[in-house]
PDB file of N, CA, C and O in Angstrom, chain B, residues numbered from 101:
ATOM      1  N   UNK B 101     -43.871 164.183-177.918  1.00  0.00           N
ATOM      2  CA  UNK B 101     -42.734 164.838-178.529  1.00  0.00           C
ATOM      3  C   UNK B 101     -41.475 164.430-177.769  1.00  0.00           C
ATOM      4  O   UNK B 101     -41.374 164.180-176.568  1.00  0.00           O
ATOM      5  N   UNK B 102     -40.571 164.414-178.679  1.00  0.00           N
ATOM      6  CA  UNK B 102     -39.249 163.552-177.983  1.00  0.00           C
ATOM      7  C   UNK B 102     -38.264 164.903-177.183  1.00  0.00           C
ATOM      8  O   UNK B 102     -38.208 166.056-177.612  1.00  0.00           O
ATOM      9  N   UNK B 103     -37.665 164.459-176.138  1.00  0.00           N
ATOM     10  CA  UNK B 103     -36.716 165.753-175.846  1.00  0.00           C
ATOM     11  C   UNK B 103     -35.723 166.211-177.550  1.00  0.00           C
ATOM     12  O   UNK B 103     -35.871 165.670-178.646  1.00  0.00           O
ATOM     13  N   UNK B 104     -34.753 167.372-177.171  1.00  0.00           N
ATOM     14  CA  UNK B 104     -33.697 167.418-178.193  1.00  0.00           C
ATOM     15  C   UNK B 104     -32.962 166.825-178.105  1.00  0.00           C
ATOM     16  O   UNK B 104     -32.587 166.168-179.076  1.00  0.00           O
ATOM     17  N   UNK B 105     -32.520 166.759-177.218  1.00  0.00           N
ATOM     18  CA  UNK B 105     -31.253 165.487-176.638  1.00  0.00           C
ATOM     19  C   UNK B 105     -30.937 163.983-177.933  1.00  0.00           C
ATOM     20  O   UNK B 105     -29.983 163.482-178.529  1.00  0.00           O
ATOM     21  N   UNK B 106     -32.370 163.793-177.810  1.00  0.00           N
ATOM     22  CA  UNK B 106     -32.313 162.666-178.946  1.00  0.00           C
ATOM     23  C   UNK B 106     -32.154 163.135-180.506  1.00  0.00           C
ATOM     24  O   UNK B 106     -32.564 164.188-180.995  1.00  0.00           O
ATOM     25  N   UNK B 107     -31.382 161.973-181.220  1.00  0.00           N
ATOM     26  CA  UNK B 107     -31.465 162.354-182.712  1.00  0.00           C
ATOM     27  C   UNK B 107     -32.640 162.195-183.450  1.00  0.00           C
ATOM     28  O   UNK B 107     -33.256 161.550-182.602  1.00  0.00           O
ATOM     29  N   UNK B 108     -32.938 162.233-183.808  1.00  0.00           N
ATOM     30  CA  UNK B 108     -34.458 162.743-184.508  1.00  0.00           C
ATOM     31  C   UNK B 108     -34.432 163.253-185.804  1.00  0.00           C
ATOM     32  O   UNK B 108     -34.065 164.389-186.104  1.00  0.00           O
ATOM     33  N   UNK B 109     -35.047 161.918-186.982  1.00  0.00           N
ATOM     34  CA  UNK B 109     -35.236 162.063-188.373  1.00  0.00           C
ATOM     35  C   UNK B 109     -36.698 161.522-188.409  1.00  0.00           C
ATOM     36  O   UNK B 109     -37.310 160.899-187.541  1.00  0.00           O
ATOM     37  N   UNK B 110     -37.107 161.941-189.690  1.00  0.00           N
ATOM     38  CA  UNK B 110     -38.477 161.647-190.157  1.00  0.00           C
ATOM     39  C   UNK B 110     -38.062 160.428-191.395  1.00  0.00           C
ATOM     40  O   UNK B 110     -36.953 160.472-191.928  1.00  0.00           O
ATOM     41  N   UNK B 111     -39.140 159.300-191.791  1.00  0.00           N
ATOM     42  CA  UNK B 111     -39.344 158.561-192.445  1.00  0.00           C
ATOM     43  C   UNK B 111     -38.507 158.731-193.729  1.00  0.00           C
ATOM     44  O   UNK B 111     -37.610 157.981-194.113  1.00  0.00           O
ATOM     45  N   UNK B 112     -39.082 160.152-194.484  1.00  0.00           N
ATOM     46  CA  UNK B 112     -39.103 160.066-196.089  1.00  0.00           C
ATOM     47  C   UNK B 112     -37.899 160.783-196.033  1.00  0.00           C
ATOM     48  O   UNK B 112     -37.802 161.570-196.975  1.00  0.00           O
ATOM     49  N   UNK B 113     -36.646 160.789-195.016  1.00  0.00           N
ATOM     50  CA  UNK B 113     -35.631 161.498-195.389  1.00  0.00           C
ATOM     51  C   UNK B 113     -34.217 160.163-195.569  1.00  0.00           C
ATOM     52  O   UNK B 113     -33.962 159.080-195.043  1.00  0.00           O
ATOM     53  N   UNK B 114     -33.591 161.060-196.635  1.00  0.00           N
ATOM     54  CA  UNK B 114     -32.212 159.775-196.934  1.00  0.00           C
ATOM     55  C   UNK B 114     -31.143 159.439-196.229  1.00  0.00           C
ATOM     56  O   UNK B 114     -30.856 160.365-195.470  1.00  0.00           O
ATOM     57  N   UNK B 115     -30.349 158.446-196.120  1.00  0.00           N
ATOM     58  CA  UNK B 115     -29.978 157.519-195.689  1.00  0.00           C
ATOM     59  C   UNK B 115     -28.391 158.946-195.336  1.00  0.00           C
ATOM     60  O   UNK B 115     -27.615 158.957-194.380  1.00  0.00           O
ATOM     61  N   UNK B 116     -28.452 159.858-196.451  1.00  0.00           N
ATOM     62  CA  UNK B 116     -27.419 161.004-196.334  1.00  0.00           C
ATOM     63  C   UNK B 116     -27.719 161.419-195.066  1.00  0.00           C
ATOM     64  O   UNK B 116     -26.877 161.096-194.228  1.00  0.00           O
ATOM     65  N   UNK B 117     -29.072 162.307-194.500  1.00  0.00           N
ATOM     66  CA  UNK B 117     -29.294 162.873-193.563  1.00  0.00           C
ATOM     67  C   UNK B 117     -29.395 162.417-192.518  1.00  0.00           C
ATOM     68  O   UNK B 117     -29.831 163.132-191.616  1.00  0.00           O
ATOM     69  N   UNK B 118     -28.955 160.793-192.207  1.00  0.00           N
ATOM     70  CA  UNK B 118     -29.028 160.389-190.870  1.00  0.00           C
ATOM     71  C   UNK B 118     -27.280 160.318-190.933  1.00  0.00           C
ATOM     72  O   UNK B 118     -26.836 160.939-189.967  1.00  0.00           O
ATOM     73  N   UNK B 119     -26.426 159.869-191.600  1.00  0.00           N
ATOM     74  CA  UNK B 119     -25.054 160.162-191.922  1.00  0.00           C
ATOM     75  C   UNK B 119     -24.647 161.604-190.895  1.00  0.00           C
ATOM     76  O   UNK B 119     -23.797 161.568-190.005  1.00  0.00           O
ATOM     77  N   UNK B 120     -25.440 162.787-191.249  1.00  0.00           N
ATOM     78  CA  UNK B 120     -24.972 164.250-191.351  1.00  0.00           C
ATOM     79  C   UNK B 120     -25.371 164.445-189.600  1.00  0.00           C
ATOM     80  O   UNK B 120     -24.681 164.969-188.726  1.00  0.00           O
ATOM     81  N   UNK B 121     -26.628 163.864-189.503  1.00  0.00           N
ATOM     82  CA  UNK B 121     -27.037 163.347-187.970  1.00  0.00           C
ATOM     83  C   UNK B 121     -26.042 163.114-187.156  1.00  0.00           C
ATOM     84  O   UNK B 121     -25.495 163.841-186.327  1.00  0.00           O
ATOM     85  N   UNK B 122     -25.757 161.424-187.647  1.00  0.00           N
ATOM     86  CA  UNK B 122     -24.682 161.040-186.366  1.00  0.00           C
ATOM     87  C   UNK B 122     -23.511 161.295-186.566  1.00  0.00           C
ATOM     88  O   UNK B 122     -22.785 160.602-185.853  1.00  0.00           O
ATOM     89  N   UNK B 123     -22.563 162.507-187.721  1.00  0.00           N
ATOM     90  CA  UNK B 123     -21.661 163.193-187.008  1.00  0.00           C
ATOM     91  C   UNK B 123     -21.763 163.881-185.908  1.00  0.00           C
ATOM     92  O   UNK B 123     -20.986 163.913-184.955  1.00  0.00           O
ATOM     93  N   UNK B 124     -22.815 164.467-186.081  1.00  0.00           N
ATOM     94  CA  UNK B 124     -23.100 165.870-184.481  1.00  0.00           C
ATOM     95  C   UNK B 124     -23.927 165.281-183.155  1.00  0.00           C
ATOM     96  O   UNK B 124     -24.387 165.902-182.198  1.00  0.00           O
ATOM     97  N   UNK B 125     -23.942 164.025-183.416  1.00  0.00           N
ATOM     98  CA  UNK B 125     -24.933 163.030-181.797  1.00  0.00           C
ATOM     99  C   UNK B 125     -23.697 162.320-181.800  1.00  0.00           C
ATOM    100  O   UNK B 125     -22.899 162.146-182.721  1.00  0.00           O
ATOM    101  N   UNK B 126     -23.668 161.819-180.237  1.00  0.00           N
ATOM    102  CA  UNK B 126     -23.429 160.681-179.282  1.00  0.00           C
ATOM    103  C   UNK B 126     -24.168 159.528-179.026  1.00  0.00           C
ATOM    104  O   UNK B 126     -23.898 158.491-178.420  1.00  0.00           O
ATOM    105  N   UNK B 127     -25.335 159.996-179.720  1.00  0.00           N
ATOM    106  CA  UNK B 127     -26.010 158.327-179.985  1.00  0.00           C
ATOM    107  C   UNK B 127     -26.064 157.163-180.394  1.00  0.00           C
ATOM    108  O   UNK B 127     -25.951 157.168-181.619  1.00  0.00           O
ATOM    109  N   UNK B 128     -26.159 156.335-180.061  1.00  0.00           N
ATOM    110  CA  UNK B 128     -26.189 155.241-181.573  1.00  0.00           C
ATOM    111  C   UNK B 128     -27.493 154.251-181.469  1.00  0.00           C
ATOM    112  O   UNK B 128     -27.589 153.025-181.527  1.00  0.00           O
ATOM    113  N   UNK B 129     -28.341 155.174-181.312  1.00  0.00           N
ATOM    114  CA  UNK B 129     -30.071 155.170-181.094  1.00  0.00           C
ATOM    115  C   UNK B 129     -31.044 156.420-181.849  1.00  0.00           C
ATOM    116  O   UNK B 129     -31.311 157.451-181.233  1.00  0.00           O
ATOM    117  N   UNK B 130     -31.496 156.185-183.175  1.00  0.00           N
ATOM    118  CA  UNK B 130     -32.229 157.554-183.546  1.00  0.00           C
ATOM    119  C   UNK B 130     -33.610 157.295-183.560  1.00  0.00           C
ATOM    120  O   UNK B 130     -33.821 156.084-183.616  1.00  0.00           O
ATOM    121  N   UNK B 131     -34.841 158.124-183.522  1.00  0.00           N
ATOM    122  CA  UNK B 131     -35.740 158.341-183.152  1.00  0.00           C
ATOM    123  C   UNK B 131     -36.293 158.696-184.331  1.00  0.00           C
ATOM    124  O   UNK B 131     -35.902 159.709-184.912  1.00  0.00           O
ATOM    125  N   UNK B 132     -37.322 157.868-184.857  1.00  0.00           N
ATOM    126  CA  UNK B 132     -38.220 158.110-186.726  1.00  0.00           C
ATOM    127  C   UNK B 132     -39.685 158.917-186.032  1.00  0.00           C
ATOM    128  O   UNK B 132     -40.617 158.326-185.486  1.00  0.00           O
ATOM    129  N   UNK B 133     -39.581 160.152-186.202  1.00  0.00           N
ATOM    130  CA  UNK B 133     -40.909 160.465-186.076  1.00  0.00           C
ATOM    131  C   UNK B 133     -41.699 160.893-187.264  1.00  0.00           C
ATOM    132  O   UNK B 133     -41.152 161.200-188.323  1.00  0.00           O
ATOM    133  N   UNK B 134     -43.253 160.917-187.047  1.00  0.00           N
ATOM    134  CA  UNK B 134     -43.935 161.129-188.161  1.00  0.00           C
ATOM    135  C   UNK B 134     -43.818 162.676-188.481  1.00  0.00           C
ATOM    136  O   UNK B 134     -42.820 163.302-188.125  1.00  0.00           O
ATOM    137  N   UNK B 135     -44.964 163.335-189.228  1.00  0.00           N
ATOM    138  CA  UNK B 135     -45.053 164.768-189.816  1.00  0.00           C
ATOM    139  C   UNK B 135     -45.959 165.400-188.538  1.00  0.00           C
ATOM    140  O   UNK B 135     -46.537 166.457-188.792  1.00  0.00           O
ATOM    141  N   UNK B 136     -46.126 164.851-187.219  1.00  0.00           N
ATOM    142  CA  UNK B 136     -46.209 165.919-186.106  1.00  0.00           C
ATOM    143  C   UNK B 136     -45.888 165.424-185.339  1.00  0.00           C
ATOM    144  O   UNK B 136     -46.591 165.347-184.332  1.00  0.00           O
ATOM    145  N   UNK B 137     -44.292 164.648-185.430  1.00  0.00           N
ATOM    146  CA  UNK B 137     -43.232 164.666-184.253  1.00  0.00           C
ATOM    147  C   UNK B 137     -43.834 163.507-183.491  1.00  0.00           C
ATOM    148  O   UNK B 137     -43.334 163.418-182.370  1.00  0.00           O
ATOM    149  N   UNK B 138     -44.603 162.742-183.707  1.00  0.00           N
ATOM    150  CA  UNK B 138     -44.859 161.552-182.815  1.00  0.00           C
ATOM    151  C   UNK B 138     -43.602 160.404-182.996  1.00  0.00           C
ATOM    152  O   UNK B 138     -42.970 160.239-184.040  1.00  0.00           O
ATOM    153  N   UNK B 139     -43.387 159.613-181.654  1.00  0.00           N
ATOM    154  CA  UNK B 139     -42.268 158.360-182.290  1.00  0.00           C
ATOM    155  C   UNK B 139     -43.169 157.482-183.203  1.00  0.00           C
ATOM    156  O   UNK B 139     -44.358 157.169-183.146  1.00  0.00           O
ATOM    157  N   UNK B 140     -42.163 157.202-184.060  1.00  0.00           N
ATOM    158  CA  UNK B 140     -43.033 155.856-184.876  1.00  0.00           C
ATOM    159  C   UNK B 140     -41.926 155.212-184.699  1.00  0.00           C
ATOM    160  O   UNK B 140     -42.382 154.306-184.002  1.00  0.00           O
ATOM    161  N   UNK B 141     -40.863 154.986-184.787  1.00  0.00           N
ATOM    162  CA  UNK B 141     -39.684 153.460-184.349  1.00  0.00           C
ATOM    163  C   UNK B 141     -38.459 154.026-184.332  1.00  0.00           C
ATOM    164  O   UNK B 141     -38.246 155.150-184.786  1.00  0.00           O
ATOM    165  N   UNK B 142     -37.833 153.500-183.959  1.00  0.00           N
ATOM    166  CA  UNK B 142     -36.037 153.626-183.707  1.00  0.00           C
ATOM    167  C   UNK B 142     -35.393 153.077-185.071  1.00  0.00           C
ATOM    168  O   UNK B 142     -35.795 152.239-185.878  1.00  0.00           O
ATOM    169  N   UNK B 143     -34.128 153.948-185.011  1.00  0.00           N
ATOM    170  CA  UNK B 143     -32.972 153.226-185.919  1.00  0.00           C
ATOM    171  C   UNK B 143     -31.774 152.897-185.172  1.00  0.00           C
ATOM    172  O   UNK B 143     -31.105 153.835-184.738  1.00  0.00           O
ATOM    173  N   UNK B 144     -31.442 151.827-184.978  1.00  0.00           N
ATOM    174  CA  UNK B 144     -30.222 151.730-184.412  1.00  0.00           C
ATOM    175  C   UNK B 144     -29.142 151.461-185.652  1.00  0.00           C
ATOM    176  O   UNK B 144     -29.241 150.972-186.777  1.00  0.00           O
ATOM    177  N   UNK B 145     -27.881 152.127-184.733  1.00  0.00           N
ATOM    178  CA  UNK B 145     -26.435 152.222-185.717  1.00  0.00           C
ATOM    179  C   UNK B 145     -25.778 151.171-186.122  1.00  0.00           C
ATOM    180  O   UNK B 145     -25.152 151.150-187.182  1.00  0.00           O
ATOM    181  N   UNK B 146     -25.869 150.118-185.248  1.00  0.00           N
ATOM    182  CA  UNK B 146     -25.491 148.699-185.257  1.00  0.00           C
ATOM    183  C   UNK B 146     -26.155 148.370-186.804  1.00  0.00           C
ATOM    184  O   UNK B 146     -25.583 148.198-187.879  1.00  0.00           O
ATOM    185  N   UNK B 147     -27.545 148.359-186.465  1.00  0.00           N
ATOM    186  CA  UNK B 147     -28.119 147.558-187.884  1.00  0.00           C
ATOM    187  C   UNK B 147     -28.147 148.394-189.265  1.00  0.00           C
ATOM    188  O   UNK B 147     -28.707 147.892-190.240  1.00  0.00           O
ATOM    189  N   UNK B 148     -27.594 149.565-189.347  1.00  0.00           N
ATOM    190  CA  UNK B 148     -27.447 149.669-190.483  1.00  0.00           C
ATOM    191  C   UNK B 148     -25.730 150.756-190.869  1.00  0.00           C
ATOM    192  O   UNK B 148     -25.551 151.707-191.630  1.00  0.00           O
ATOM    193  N   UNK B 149     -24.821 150.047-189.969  1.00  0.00           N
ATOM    194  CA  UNK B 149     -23.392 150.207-190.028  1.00  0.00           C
ATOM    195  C   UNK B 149     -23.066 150.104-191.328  1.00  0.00           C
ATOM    196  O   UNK B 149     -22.400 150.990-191.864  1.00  0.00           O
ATOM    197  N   UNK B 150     -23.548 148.860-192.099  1.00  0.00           N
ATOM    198  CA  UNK B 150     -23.032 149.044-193.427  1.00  0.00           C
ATOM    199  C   UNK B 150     -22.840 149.451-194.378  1.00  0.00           C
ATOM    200  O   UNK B 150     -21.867 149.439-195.131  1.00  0.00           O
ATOM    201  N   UNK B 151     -24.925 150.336-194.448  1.00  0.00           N
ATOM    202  CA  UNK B 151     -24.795 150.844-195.435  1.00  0.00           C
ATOM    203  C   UNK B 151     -24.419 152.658-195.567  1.00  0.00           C
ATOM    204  O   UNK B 151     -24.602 153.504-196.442  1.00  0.00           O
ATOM    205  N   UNK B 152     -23.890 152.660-194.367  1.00  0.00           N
ATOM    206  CA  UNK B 152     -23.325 153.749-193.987  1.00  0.00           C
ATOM    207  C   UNK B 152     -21.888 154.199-194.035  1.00  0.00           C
ATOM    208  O   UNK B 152     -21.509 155.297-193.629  1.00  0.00           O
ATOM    209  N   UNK B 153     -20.988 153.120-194.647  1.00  0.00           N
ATOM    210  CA  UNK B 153     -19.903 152.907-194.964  1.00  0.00           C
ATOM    211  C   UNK B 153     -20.157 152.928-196.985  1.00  0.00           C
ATOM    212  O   UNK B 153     -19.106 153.232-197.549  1.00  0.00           O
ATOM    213  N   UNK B 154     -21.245 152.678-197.876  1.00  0.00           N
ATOM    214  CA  UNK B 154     -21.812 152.494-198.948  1.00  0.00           C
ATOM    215  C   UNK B 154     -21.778 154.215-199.555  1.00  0.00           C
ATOM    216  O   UNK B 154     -22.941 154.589-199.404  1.00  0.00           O
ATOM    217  N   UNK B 155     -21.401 154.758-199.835  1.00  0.00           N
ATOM    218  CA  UNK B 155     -21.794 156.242-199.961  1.00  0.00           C
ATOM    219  C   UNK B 155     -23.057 156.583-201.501  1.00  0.00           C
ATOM    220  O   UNK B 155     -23.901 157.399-201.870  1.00  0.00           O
ATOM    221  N   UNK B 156     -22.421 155.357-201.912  1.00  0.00           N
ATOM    222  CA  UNK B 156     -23.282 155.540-202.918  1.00  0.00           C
ATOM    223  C   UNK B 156     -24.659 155.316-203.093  1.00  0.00           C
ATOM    224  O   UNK B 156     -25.270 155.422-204.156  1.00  0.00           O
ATOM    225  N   UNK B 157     -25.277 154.889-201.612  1.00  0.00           N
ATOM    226  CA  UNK B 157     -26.007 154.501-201.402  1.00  0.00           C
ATOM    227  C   UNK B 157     -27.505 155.838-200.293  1.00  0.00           C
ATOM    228  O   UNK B 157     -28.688 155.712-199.974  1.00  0.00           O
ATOM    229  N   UNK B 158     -26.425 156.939-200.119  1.00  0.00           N
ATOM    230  CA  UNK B 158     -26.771 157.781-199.408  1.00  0.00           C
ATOM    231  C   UNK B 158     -28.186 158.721-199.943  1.00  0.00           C
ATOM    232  O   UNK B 158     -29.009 159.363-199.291  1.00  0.00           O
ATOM    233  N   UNK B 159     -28.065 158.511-201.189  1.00  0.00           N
ATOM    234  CA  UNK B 159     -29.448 159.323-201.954  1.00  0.00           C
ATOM    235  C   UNK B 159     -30.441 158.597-202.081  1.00  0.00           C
ATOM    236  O   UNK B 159     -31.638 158.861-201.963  1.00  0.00           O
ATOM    237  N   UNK B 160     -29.720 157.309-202.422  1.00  0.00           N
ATOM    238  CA  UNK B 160     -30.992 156.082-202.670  1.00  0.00           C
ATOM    239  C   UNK B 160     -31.784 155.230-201.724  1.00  0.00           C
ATOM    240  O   UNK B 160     -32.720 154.522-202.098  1.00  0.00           O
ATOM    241  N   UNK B 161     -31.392 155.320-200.544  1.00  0.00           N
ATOM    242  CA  UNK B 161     -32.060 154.483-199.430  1.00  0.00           C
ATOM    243  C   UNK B 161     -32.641 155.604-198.432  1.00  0.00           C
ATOM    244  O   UNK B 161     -31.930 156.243-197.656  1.00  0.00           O
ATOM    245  N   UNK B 162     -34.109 155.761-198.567  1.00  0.00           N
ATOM    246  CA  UNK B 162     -35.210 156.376-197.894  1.00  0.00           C
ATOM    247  C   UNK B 162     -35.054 155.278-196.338  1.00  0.00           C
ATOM    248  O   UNK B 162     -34.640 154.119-196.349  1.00  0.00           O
ATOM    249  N   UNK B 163     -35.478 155.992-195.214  1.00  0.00           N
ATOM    250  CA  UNK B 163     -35.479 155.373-193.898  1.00  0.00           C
ATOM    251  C   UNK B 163     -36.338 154.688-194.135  1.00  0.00           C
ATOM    252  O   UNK B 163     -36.023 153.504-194.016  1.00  0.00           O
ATOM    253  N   UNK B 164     -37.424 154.872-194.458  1.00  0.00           N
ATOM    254  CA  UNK B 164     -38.579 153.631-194.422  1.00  0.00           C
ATOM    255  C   UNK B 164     -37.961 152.387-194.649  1.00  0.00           C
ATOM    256  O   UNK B 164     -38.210 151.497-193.836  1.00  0.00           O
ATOM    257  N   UNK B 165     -37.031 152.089-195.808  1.00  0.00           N
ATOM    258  CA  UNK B 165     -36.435 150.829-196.311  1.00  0.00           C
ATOM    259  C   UNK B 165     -35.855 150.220-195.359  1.00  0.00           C
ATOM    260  O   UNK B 165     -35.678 149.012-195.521  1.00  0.00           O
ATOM    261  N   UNK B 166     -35.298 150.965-193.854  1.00  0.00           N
ATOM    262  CA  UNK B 166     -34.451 150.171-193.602  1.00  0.00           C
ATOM    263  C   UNK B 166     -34.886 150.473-191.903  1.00  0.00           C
ATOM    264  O   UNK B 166     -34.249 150.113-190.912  1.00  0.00           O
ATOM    265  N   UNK B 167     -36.430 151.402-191.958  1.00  0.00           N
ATOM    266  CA  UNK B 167     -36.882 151.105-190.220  1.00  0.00           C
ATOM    267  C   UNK B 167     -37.148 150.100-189.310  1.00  0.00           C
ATOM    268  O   UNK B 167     -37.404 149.036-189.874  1.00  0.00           O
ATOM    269  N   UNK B 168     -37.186 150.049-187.854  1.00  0.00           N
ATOM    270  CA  UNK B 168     -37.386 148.413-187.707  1.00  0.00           C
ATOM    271  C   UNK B 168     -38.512 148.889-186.917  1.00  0.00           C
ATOM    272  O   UNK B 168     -38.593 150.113-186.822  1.00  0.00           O
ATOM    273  N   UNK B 169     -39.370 148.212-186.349  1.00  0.00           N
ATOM    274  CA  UNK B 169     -40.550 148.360-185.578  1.00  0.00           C
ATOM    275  C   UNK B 169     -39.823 148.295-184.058  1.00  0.00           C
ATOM    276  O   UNK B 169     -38.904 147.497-183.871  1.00  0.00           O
ATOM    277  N   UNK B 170     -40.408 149.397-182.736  1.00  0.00           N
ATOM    278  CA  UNK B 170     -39.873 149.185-181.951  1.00  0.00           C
ATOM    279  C   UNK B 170     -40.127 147.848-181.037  1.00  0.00           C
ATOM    280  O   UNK B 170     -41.205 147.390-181.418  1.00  0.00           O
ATOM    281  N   UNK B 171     -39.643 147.111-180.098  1.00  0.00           N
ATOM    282  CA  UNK B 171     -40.220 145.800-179.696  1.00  0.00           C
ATOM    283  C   UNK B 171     -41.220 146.192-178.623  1.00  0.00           C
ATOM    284  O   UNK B 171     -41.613 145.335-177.832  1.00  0.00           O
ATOM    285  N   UNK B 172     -41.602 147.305-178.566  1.00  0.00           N
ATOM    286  CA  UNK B 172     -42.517 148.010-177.585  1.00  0.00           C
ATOM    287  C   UNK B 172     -43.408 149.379-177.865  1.00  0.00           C
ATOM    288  O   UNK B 172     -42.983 150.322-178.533  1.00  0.00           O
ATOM    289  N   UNK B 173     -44.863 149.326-177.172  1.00  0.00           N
ATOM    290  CA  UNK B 173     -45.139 150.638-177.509  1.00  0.00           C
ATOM    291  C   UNK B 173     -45.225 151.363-176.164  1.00  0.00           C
ATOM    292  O   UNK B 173     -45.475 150.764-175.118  1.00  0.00           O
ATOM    293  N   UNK B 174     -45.008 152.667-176.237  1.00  0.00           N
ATOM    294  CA  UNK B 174     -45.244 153.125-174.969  1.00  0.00           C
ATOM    295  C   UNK B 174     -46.344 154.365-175.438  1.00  0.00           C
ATOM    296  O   UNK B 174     -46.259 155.364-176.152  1.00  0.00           O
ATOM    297  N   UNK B 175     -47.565 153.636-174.515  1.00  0.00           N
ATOM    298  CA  UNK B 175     -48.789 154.851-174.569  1.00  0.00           C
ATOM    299  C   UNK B 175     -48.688 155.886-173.555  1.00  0.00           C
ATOM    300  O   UNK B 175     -48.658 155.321-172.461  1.00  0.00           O
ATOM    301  N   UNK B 176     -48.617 157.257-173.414  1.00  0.00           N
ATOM    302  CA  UNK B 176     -48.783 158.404-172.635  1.00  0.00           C
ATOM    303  C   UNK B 176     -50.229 158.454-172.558  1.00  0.00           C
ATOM    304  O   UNK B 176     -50.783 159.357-171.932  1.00  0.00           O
TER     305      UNK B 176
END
């Protein structure tokens, strides 16, 4: 389980609710966990700046579409 500190969305949520996210974080690193809070990969802000400027795009793009795999796993 990730601290709170980090931003933290799940997969099947829209491209709106990571928007609504990084008004209220200092991050520009979010954290995709599954349906019992495990990490499954990062979103960084860099790679999807654009379509975050797109508004019309905010209902229609599910995170899955646009997750990246992390370049590492870390086993506990």
């Amino acid at each position: 389980m990730l601290p709170d500190s980090y931003g933290i969305i799940q997969p099947d949520k829209k491209l709106k609710n990571l928007s609504e996210l990084i008004k209220s974080s200092e991050k520009n690193i979010f954290a995709v966990v599954d349906g019992k809070e495990r990490f499954t990969v990062i979103i960084k802000l860099n790679n999807i700046m654009q379509k975050l400027f797109q508004p019309d795009l905010f209902d229609k793009v599910l995170f899955k579409s646009i997750m990246k795999k992390s370049p590492f796993i870390l086993l506990i």
